[in-house]
VOPAGU-2260 file (C-alpha; in pm, 1 decimal, decimal comma):
REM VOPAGU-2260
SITE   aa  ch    i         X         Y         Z
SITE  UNK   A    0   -2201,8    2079,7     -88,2
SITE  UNK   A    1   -1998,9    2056,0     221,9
SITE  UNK   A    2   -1721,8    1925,4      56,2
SITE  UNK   A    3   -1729,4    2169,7    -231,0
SITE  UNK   A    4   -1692,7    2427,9      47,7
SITE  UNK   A    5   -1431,4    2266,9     213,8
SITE  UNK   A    6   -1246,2    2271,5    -189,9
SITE  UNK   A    7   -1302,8    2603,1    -225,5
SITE  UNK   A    8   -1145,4    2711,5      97,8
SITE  UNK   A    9    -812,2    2522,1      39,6
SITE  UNK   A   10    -805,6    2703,3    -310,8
SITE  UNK   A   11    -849,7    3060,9    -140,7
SITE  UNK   A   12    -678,9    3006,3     148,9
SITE  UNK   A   13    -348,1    3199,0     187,8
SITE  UNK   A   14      -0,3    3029,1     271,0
SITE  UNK   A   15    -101,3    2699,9      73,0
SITE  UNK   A   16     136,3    2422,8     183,4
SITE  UNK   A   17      92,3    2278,8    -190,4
SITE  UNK   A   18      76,6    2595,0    -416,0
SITE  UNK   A   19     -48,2    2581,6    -778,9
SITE  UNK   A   20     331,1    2680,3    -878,0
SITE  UNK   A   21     453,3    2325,7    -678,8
SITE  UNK   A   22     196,3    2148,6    -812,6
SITE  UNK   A   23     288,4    2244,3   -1126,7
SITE  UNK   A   24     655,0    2149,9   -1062,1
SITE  UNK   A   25     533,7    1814,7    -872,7
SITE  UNK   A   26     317,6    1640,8   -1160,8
SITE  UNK   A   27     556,0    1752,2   -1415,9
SITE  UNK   A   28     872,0    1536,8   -1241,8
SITE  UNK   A   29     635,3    1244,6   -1110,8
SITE  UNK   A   30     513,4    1207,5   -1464,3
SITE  UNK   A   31     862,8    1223,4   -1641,1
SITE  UNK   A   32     983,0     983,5   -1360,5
SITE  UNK   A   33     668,3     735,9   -1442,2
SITE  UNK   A   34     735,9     766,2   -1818,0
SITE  UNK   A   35    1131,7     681,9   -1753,1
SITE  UNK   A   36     977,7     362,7   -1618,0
SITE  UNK   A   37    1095,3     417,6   -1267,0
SITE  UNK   A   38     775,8     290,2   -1040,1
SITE  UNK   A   39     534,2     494,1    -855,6
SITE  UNK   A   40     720,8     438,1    -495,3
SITE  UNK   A   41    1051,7     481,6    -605,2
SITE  UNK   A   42     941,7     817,0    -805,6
SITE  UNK   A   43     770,6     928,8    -453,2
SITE  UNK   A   44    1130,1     837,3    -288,4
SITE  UNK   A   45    1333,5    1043,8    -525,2
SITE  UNK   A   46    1087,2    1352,4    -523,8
SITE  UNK   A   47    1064,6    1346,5    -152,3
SITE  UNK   A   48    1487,4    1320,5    -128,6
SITE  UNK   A   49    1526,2    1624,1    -346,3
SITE  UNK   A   50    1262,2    1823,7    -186,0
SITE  UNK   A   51    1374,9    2116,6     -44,8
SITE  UNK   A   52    1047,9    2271,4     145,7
SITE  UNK   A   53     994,4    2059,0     444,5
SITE  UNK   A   54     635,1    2116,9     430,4
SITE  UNK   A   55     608,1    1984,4      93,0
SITE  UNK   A   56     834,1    1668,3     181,1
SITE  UNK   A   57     654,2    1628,3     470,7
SITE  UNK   A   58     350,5    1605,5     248,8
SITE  UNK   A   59     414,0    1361,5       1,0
SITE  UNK   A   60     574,9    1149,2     296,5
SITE  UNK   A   61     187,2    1093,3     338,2
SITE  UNK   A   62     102,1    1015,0      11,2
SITE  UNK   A   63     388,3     760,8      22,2
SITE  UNK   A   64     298,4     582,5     361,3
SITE  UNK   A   65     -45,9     551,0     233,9
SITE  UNK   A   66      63,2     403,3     -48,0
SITE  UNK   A   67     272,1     145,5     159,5
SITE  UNK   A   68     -46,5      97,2     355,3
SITE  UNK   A   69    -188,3     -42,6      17,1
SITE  UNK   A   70    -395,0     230,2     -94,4
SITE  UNK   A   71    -364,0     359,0    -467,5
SITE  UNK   A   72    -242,2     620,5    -574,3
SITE  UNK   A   73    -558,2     857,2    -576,5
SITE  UNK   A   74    -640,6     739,9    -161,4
SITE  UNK   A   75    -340,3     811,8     -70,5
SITE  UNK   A   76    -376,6    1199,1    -218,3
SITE  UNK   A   77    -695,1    1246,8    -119,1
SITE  UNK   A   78    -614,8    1145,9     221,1
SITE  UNK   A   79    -390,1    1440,2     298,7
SITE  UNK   A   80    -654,0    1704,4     181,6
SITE  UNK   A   81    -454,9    1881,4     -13,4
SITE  UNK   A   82    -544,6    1780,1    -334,5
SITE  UNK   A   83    -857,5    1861,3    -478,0
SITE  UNK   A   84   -1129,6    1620,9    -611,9
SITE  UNK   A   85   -1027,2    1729,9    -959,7
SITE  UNK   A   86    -671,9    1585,5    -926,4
SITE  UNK   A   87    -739,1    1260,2    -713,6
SITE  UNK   A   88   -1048,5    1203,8    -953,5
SITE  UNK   A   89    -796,8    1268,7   -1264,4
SITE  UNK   A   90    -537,3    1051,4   -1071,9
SITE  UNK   A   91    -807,2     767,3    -976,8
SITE  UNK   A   92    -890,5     765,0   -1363,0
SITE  UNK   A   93    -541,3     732,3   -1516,5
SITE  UNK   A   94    -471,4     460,4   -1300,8
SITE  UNK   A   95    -760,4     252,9   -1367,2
SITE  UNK   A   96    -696,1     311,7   -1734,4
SITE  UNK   A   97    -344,4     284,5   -1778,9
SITE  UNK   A   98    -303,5     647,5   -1866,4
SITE  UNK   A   99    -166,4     774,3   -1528,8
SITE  UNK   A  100     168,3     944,7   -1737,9
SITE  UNK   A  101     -86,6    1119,2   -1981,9
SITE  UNK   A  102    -303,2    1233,2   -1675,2
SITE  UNK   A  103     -12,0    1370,6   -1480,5
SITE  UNK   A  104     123,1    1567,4   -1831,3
SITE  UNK   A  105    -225,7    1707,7   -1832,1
SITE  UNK   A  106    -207,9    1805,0   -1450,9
SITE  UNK   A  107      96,1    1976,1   -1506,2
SITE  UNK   A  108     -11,5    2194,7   -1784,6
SITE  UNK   A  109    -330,7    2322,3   -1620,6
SITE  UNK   A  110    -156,1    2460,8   -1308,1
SITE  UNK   A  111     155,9    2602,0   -1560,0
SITE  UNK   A  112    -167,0    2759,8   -1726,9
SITE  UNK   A  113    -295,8    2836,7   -1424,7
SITE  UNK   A  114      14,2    3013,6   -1266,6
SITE  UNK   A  115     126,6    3191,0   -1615,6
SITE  UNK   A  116    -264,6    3367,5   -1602,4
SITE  UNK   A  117    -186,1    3463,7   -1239,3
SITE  UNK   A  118     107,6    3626,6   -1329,8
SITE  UNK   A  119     -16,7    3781,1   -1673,2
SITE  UNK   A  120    -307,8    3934,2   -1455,6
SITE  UNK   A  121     -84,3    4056,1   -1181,6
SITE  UNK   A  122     172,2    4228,7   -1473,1
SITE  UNK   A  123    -177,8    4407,8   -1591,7
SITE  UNK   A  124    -330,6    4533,7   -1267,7
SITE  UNK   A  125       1,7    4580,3   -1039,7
SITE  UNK   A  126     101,1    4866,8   -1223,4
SITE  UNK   A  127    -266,2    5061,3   -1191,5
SITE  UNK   A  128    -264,7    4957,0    -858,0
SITE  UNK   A  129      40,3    5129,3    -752,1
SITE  UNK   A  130     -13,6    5413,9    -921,5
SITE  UNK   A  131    -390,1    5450,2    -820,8
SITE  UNK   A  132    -239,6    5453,3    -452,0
SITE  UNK   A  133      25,6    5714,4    -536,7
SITE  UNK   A  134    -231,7    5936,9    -696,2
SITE  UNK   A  135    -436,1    5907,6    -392,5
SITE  UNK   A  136    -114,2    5991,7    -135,5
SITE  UNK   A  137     -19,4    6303,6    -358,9
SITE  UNK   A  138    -404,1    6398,1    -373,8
SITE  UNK   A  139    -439,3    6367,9      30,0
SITE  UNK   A  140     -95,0    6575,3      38,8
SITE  UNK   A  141    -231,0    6839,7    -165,9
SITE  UNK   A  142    -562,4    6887,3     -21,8
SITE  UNK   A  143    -423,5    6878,1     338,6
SITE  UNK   A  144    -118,4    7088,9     294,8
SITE  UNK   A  145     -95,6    7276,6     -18,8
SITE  UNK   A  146    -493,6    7358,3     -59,7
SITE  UNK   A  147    -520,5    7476,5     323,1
SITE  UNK   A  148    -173,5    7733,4     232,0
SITE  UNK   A  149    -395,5    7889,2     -98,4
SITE  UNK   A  150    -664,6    7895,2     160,8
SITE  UNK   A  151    -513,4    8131,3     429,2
SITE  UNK   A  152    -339,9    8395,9     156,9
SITE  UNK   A  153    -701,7    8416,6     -14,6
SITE  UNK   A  154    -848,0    8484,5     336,8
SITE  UNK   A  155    -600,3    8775,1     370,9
SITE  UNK   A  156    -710,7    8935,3       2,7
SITE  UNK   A  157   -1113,1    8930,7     107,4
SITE  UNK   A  158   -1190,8    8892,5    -259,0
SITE  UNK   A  159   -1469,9    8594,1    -374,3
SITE  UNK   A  160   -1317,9    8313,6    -454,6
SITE  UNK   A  161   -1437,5    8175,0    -771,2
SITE  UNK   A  162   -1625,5    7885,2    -779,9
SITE  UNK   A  163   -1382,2    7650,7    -830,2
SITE  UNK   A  164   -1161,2    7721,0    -604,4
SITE  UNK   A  165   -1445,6    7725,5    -350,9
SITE  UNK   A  166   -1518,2    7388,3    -394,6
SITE  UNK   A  167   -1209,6    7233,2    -388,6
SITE  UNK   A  168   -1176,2    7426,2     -61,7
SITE  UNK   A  169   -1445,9    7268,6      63,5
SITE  UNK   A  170   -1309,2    6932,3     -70,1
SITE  UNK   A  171   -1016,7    6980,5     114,0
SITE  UNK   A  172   -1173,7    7012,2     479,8
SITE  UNK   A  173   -1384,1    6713,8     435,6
SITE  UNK   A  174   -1131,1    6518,9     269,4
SITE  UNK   A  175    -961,0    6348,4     504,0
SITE  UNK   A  176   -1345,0    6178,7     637,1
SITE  UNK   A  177   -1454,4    6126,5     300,4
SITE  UNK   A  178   -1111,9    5960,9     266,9
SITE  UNK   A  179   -1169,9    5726,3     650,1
SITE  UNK   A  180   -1519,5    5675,0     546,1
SITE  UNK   A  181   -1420,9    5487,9     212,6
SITE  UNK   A  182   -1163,5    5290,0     369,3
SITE  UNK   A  183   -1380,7    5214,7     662,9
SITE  UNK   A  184   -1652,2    5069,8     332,6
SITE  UNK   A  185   -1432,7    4890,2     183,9
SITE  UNK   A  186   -1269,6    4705,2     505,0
SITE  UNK   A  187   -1646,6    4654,1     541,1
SITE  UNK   A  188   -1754,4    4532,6     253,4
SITE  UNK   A  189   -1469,6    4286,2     281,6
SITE  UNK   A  190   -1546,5    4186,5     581,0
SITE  UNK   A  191   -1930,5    4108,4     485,5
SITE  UNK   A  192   -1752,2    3943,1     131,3
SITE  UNK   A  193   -1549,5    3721,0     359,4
SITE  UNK   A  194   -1804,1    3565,1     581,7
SITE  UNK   A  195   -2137,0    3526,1     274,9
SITE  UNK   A  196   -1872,0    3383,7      11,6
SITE  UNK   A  197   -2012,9    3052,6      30,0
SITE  UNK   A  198   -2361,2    3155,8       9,3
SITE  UNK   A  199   -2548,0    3121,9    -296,0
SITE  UNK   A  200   -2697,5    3470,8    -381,1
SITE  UNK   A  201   -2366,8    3641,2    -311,2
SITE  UNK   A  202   -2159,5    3408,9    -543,4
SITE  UNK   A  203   -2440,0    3485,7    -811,3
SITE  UNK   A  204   -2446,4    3855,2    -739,6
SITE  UNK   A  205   -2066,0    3898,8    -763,1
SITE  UNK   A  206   -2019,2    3672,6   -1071,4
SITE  UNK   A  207   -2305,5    3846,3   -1247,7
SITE  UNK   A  208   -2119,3    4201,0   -1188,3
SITE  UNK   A  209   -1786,7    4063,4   -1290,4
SITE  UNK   A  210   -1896,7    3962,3   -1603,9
SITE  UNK   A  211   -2061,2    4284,0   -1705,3
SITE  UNK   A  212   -1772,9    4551,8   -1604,4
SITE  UNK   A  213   -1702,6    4698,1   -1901,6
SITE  UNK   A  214   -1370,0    4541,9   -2076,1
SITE  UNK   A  215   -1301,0    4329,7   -1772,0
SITE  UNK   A  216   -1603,2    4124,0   -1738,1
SITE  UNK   A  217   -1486,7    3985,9   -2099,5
SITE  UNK   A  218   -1167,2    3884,9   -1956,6
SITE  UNK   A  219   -1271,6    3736,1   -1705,3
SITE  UNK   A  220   -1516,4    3525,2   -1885,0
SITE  UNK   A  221   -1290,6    3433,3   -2125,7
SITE  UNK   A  222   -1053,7    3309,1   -1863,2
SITE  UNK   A  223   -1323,5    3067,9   -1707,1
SITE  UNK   A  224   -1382,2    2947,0   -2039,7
SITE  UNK   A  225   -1000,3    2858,2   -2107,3
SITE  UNK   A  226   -1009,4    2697,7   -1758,8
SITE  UNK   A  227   -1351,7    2510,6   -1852,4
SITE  UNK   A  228   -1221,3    2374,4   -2164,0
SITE  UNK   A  229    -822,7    2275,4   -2014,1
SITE  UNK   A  230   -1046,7    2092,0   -1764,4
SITE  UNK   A  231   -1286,0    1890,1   -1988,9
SITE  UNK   A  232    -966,1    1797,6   -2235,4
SITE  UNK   A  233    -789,2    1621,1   -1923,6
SITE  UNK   A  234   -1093,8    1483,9   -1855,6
SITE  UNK   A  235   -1197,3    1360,8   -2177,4
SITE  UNK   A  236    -900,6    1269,7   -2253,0
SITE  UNK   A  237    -876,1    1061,5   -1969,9
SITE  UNK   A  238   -1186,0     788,5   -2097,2
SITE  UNK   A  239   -1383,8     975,2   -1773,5
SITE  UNK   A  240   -1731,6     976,8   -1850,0
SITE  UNK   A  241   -1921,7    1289,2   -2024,9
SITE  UNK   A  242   -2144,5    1352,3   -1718,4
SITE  UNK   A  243   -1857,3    1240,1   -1444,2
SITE  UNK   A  244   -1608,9    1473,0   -1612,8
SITE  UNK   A  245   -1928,7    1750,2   -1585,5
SITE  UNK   A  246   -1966,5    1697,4   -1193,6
SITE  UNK   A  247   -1602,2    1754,1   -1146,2
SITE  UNK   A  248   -1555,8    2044,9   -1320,8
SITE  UNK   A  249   -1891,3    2195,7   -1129,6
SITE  UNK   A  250   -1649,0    2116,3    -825,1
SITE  UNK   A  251   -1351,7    2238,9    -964,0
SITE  UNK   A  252   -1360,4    2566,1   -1108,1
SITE  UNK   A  253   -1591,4    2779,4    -827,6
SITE  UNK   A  254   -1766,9    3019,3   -1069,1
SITE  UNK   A  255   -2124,4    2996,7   -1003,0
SITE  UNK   A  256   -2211,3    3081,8   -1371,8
SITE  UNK   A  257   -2004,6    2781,2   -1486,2
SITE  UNK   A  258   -2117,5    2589,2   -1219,1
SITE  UNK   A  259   -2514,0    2634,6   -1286,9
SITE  UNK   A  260   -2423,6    2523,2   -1613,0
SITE  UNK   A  261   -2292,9    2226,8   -1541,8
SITE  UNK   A  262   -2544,0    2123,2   -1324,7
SITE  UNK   A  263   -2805,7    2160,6   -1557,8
SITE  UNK   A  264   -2639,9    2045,8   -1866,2
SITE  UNK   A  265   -2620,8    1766,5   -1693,1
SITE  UNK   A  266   -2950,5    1701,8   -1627,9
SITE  UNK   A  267   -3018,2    1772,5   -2067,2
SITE  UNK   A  268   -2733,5    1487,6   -2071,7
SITE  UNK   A  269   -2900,1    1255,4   -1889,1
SITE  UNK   A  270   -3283,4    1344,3   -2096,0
SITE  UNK   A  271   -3130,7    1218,2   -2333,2
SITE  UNK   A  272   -2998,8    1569,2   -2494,8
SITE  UNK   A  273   -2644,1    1657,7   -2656,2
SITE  UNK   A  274   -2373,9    1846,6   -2490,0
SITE  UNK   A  275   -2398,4    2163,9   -2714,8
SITE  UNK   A  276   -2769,9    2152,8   -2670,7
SITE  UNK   A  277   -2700,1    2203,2   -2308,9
SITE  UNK   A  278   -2429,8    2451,5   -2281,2
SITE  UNK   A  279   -2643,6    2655,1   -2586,3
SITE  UNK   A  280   -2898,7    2773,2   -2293,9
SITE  UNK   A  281   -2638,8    2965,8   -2118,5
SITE  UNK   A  282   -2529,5    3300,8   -2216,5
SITE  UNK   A  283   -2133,3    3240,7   -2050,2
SITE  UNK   A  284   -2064,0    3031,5   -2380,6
SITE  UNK   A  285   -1978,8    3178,1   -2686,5
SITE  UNK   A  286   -2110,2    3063,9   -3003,9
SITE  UNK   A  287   -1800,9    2973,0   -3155,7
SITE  UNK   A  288   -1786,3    2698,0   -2872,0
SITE  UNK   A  289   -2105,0    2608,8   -2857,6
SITE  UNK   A  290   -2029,8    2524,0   -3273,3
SITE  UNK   A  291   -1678,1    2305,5   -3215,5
SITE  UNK   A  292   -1869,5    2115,2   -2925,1
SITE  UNK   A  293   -2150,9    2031,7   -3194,0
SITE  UNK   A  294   -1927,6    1892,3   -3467,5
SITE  UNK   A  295   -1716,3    1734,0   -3213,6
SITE  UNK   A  296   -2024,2    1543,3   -3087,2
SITE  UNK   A  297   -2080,3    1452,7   -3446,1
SITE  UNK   A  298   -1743,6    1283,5   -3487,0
SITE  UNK   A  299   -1688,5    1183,5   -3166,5
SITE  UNK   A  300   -1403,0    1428,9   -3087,6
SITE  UNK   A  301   -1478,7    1598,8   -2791,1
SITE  UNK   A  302   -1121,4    1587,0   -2616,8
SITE  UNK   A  303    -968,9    1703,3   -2920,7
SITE  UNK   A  304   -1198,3    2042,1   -2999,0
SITE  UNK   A  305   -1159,6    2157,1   -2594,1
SITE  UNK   A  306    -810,0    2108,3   -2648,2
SITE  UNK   A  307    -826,0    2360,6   -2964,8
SITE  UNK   A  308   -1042,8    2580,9   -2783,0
SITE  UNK   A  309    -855,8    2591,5   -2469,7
SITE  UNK   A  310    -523,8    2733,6   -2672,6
SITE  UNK   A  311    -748,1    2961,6   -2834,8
SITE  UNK   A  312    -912,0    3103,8   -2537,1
SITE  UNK   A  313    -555,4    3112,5   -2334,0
SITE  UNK   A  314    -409,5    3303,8   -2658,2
SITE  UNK   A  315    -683,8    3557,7   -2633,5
SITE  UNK   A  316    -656,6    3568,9   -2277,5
SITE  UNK   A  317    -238,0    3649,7   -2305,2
SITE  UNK   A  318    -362,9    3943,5   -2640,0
SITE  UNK   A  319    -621,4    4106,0   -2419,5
SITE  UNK   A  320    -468,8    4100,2   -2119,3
SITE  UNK   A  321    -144,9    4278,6   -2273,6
SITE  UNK   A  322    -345,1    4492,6   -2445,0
SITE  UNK   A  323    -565,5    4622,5   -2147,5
SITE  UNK   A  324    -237,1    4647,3   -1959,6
SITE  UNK   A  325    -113,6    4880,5   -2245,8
SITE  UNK   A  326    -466,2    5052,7   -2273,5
SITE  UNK   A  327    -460,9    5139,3   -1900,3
SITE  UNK   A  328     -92,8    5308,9   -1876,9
SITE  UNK   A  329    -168,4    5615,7   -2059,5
SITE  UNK   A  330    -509,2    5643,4   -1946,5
SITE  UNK   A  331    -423,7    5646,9   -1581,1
SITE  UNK   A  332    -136,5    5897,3   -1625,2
SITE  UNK   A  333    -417,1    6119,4   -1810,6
SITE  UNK   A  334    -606,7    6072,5   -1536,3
SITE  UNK   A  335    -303,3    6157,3   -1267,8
SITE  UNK   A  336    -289,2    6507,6   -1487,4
SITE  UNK   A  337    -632,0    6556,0   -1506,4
SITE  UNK   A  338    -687,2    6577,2   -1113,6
SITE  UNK   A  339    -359,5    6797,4   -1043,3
SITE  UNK   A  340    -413,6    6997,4   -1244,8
SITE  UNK   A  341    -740,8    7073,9   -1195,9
SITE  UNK   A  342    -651,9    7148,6    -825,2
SITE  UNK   A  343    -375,3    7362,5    -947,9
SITE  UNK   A  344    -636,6    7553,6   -1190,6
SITE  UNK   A  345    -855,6    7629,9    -879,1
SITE  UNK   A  346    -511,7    7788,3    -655,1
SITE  UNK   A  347    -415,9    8021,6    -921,2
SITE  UNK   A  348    -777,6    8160,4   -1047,0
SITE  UNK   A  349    -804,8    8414,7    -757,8
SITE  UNK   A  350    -429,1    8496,6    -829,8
SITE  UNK   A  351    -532,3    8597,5   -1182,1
SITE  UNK   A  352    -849,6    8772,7   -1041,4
SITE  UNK   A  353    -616,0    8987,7    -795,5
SITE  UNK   A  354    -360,6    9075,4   -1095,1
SITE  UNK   A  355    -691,9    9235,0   -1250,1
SITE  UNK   A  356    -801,1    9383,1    -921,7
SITE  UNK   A  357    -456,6    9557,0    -891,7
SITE  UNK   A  358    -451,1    9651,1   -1282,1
């Protein structure tokens, strides 16, 4: 458990020396340097010479001298803590089966996967998010300078204010509270986030709300499940063991759904049980994989039907995330109107209610 922790804390933890984006960039040379036939040393030698980021150079410097030191491949790695168990596992695997070039092809794909979803989810909420934050700076301007302007010619006509107007009046002298109370929440609520992270009922609470927000919680489970899959295919694909390549995707991916699942599919693995018969009891699978895993098991083509699944979960990902991006656009710019110009409505009412008076 310890160890998970300590996992999970190098994959959260900001400023990275070895980023999913070098990693990427890393296994994807190494492997095309292995598969030119140039030897494991001599491929460390050229990738640390042409290495531009000292901390990076400075890293596999390590993984070199412990391979001097005569430890394979996989030590050496997990000796400088910055690779997780997946990789060294993975790493450990292809070298003991002769498949290190295939391993490090697969490496590279996941975190190319893994950095083209980052930046496919970014493109999708970045724009919402900066307009969410200009929508709330024009709403504080207009409720602290324009609203309290209305306020003082309506003051001078004596008239009763309709009841709009009255109570975004009174939404305007409490706004800037409600506004420092909600900020003051949600630095809070971070803060409390931050330091129970690692704790179990927290992990299952938030991963049980993610999942059911409306049109993001399918999203986001869809994205595990394309991570799940790209995981068991190296895996599989690698000759590692059905329950071994189980245990290190429980350590890998650090969604407590997924990993509940593993842990007890494991346990229908080792009774004796099939792999869909496991992964049927939990509500995070679909059918459709829960079907491909069952004829795959009957044909003994496991690697093969994640691999399938993993380009059709990524593909949905890429249409669903474009589309929700597209969905949310218009709907936040409704929304923008919606507010303004209900706060405009409220200013003008008593205007229209003096014309009348003066009529």
């Amino acid at each position: 458990m310890s160890e998970r922790k300590n996992i999970l804390q190098r994959e959260l933890r900001f400023g990275n020396v070895f980023s999913d984006k070098a990693k990427e960039g890393f296994y994807n040379e190494f492997g095309n340097l292995l598969e030119s036939g140039v030897d494991i040393q001599r491929a460390l030698n050229i990738l640390i010479e042409e290495q531009e980021k000292s901390s990076i150079r400075e890293l596999l410097e390590h993984v070199l001298s412990g391979l001097i030191s005569g430890n394979s491949l996989s030590e050496a790695c997990k000796k400088t803590t910055h690779f997780t168990t997946y990789e060294y596992q993975s790493i450990r695997i292809g070298e003991e089966t002769g498949r290190l070039n295939l391993v490090l092809e697969h490496l590279s794909h996941f975190y190319g996967d893994k950095v083209k979803l980052r930046r496919q989810l970014i493109g999708v909420f970045a724009y919402p998010a900066f307009v969410i934050s200009i929508t709330i700076g024009v709403l504080y301007f207009m409720l602290t300078s324009v609203v309290p302007m209305f306020k003082d010619v309506f003051t001078q006509f004596g008239q009763e204010l309709p009841y709009l107007t009255q109570k975004i009046i009174w939404l305007s002298n409490y706004f800037p509270t409600f506004l420092l109370f909600f900020a003051l929440g949600v630095i809070g609520f971070g803060i409390y986030g931050y330091t129970q992270r690692q704790e179990v009922w927290f992990r299952k609470s938030m991963s049980q709300f993610a999942l059911n927000v409306p049109v993001f919680g399918i999203l986001i489970r869809k994205i595990y499940l394309a991570r799940f899959c790209q995981s068991m295919t190296l895996l599989l694909s690698s000759r590692t063991p059905l329950v071994s390549s189980l245990e290190l995707v429980e350590e890998m991916i650090g969604f407590y759904p997924l990993e509940e699942a593993m842990r007890e599919t494991k346990k229908v693995i080792l009774a004796g049980e099939s792999l869909n018969t496991g992964l049927s009891k939990f509500a995070i699978f679909d059918k459709r994989l829960i079907s491909m895993v069952k004829i795959a098991e009957e044909i003994n083509q496991l690697d093969k039907a994640f691999d399938r699944l993993t380009k059709q979960y990524q593909e949905d990902v890429a249409y669903r995330s474009k589309l929700l991006g597209t969905v949310i656009e218009p709907m936040i710019i409704v929304i923008i109107g919606l507010v303004v110009g209900v706060i405009m409505v409220a200013m003008y009412l008593p205007m229209f209610n003096l014309s009348n008076v003066i009529k």
